[in-house]
C-alpha positions, -999 to +999 in steps of 0.1 A: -177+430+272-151+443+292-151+464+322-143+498+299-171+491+280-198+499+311-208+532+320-234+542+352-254+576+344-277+594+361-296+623+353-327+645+366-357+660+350-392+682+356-420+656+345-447+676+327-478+660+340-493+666+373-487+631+394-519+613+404-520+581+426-536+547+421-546+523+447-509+512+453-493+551+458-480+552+420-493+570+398-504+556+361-479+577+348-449+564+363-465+529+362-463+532+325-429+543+324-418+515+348-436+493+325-419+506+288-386+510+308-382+472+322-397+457+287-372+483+268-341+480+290-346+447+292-340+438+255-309+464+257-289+452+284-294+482+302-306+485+344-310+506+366-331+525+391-360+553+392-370+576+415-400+600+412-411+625+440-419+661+443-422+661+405-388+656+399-371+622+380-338+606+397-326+579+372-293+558+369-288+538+343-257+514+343-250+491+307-228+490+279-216+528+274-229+530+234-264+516+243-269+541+273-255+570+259-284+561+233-307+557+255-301+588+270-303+611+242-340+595+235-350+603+271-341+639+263-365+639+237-390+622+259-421+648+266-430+633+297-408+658+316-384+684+310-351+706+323-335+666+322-297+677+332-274+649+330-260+646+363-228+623+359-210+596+333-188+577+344-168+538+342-179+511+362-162+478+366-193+460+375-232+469+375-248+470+403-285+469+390-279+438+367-315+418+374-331+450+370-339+467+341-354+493+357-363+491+396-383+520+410-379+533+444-407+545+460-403+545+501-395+578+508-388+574+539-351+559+523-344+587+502-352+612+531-322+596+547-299+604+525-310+639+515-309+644+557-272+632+553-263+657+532-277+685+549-315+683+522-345+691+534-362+681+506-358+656+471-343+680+448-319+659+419-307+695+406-292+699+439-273+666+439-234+663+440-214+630+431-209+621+466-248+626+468-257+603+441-231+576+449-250+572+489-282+577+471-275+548+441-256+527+473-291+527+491-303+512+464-283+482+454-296+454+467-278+438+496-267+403+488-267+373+514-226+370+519-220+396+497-196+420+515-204+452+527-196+482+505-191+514+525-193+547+516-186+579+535-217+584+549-224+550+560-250+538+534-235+496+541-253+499+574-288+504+565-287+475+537-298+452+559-332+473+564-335+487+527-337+452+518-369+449+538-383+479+532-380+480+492-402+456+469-378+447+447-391+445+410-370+417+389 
């Protein structure tokens, strides 16, 4: 595959059920889309990362650019939510998310950081600009022992250190 070939998107949505927690602060909802989406993505080459708050969906998908743009149009027609607005679609030279096929991010506390960065009060994906999602998808790669730091205008490198203790990585 070469580097052409690999696209990241990311897209919001409205989910049409009213959120209810388990034990663990996720909701059966979103633990059975976490579940469908790593067995799915899995078998399509296809990662990425989730995030679910205030009843809105964040998602960024990175793989081969046939298979997500696939993969896409069947979460369109996916009932479970609504409004979904494809955000941005663009070439990457490398993913970022390849371990996971789908890791969800649930610490607020992390995504409050960024949207405070940008001026947000609150998570709103409708709101988001490119500069936006790149800090937002930054905080989520996974930092790497010896990997060099990657930085980004508004400083997301810094804080990999502590997003990798905070997050419960799901491989």
């Amino acid at each position: 595959m070469t580097p052409q070939d690999l696209i990241g998107l990311s897209y919001c949505s409205t989910a049409s059920f009213v959120s209810g927690r388990n034990g663990q602060g996720v909701s059966p909802e979103i633990s059975r889309i976490l579940m469908l989406s790593r067995r799915n993505n899995r078998k399509l080459c296809v990662g990425g990362v989730l995030h679910y708050g205030n009843g809105f969906f964040f998602q960024y998908l990175e793989g081969p650019a046939d298979t997500v743009d696939r993969l896409y149009a069947k979460i369109c027609r996916d009932e479970r939510h609504s409004r979904v607005e494809r955000l941005t679609r663009r070439p990457i030279r490398q993913r970022r998310f390849g371990d996971w096929s789908m890791k969800f991010v649930a610490i607020e506390r992390v995504v409050d950081q960024v949207m405070a960065r940008h001026g947000l009060t609150e998570f709103n994906p409708y709101r988001f600009t490119p500069a936006i999602i790149d800090d937002l998808v930054l905080s989520f790669v996974p930092a790497e022992e010896g990997a060099p730091a990657v930085e980004n205008a508004a400083g997301a490198a810094r804080e990999r250190g502590l997003l990798a203790r905070l997050f419960a990585w799901a491989r």
